[in-house]
N, C-alpha and C positions, 0 to 999 in steps of 0.2 A: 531456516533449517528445515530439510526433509529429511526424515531415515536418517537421522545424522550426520547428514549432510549440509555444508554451508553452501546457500547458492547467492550471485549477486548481480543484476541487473544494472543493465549502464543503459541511456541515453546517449548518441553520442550526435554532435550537429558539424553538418560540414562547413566551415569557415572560409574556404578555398583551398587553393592550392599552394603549397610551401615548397620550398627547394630541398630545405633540410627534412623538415618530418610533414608526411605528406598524410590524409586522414585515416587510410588504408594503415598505414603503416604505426600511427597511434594506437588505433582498434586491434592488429592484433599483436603489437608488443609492449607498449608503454605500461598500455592498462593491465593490461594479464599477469604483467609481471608486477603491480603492485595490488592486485590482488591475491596472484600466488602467495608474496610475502606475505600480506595481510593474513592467509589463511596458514599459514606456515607457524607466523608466532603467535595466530590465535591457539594452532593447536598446541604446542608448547604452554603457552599459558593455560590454558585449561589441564592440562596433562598436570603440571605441576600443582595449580590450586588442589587436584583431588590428591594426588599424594601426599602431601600438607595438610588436607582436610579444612579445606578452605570453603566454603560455601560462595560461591560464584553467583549474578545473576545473569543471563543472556538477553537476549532478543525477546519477545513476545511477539506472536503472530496472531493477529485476529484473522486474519484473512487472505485465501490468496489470489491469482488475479481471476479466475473463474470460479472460485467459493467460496463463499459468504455463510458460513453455517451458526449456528447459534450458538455462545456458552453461558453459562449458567452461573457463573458469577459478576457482581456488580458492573468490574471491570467493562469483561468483552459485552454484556450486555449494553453499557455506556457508550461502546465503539459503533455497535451494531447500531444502536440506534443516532448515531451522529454520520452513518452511511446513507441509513433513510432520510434524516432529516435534508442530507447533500443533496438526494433524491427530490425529493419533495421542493425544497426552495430554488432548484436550478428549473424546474420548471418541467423532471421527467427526462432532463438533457445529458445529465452529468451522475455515475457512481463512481465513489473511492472503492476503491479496491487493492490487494496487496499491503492493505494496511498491519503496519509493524511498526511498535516500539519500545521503549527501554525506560524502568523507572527512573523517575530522577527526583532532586531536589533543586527546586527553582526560588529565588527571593523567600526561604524559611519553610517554603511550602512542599507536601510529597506531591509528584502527578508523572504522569507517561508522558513521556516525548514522543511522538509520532515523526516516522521519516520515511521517505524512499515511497510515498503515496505514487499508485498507479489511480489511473483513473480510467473510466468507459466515456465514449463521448456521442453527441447526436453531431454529424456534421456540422460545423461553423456552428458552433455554439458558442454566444459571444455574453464574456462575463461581465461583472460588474466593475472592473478593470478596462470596458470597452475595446474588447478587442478580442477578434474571432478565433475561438481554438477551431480548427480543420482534423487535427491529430495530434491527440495529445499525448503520444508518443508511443515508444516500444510498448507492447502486451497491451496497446488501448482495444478492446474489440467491437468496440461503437455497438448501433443497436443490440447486437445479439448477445453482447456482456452488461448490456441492461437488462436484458430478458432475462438472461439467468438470475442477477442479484433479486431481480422480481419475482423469481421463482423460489430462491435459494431462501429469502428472510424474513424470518419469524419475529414477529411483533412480542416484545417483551413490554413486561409493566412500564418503562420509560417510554416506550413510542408510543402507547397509550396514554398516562398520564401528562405527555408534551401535546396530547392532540394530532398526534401524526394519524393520516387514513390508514387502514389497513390499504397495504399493496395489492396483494390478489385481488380482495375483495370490490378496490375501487377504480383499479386502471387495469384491470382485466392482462392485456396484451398489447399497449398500446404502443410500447417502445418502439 
C-alpha cells in the first residue's frame, strides 16, 4: 500500500506458445482481471469492517524495492536485520527487498508471514540450492539495489548483538 493505494507485482515466465491463451494475452487480461477483483472486494471489505467498527489488520511493509529505511520497533527492526544478515551470508551477492507481511498464527505461536520477497542480485549468483540465479526477477536491480540497501541501513541493536559488521563501515562500496 502507497498513499492508499494497493499495488501488486507479478512475475510472469514464458512457457511457450499456446493456441488458446498465449503469454501476451495472460499478462494483460487473465491477471488484471483477477487482480481488479481482488482489489474491488478488498475495497468492499475494508469499507464495510469501518462501518461496523471492525478493527481490520492489513499488510505491513518493512520495505520497498529501493528503500530499506529503519523502524523503530522490535518488529521492522528484526526484518531489517534479517535483510543484512541475507547480505552478509550470500556473500554481498544477494538483498531482500520489498519485503511485506501479515501477522499470523502458525502451530499455537504469534509471528509475520513474509511474502512476495523481491530480491537484488550480483549476476549468476549461485545458492545453496546449486543453481545460478542470473535475474531474479521483476524490480531485481543487481549491483545498484545493493548499493543502495548499503546505503539505506541502519545497524540496530540486533545486527549488533547477532555480530553482523557494520555495512558502511566495512564494505565501503564494494557491491
Amino acid at each position: 500500500m502507497l498513499d492508499r493505494d494497493l499495488f501488486v507485482a507479478k512475475c510472469f515466465f514464458d512457457i511457450g506458445t499456446g493456441e488458446s491463451v498465449t503469454t501476451t494475452d495472460n499478462k494483460k487480461y487473465l491477471e488484471l482481471v483477477q487482480l481488479n477483483l481482488g482489489k474491488w472486494f478488498l475495497g468492499h471489505f475494508c469499507e464495510l469492517a469501518k462501518q461496523q467498527g471492525v478493527s481490520i489488520f492489513s499488510v505491513m511493509k518493512f520495505s520497498g524495492t529501493l528503500e530499506h529505511l529503519s523502524s523503530m520497533d522490535k518488529l521492522g527492526i528484526t526484518i531489517s536485520a534479517f535483510a543484512h544478515f541475507a547480505y552478509e551470508y550470500s556473500k554481498h551477492k544477494l538483498v531482500f527487498a520489498d519485503i511485506q507481511g501479515s501477522p499470523m498464527t502458525v502451530n499455537g505461536h504469534d509471528g509475520m508471514v513474509l511474502f512476495d520477497l523481491m530480491t537484488h542480485t550480483v549476476t549468476s549468483y549461485g545458492n545453496q540450492l546449486h543453481h545460478s540465479v542470473n535475474d531474479s526477477g521483476i524490480g531485481n536491480h543487481g549491483k545498484d539495489g545493493i548499493k543502495i540497501f548499503m546505503q539505506q541501513h541502519q545497524c540496530d541493536y540486533i545486527c549488533v548483538n547477532m555480530g553482523l559488521p557494520s555495512i558502511v563501515n566495512t564494505h565501503g562500496d564494494e557491491a
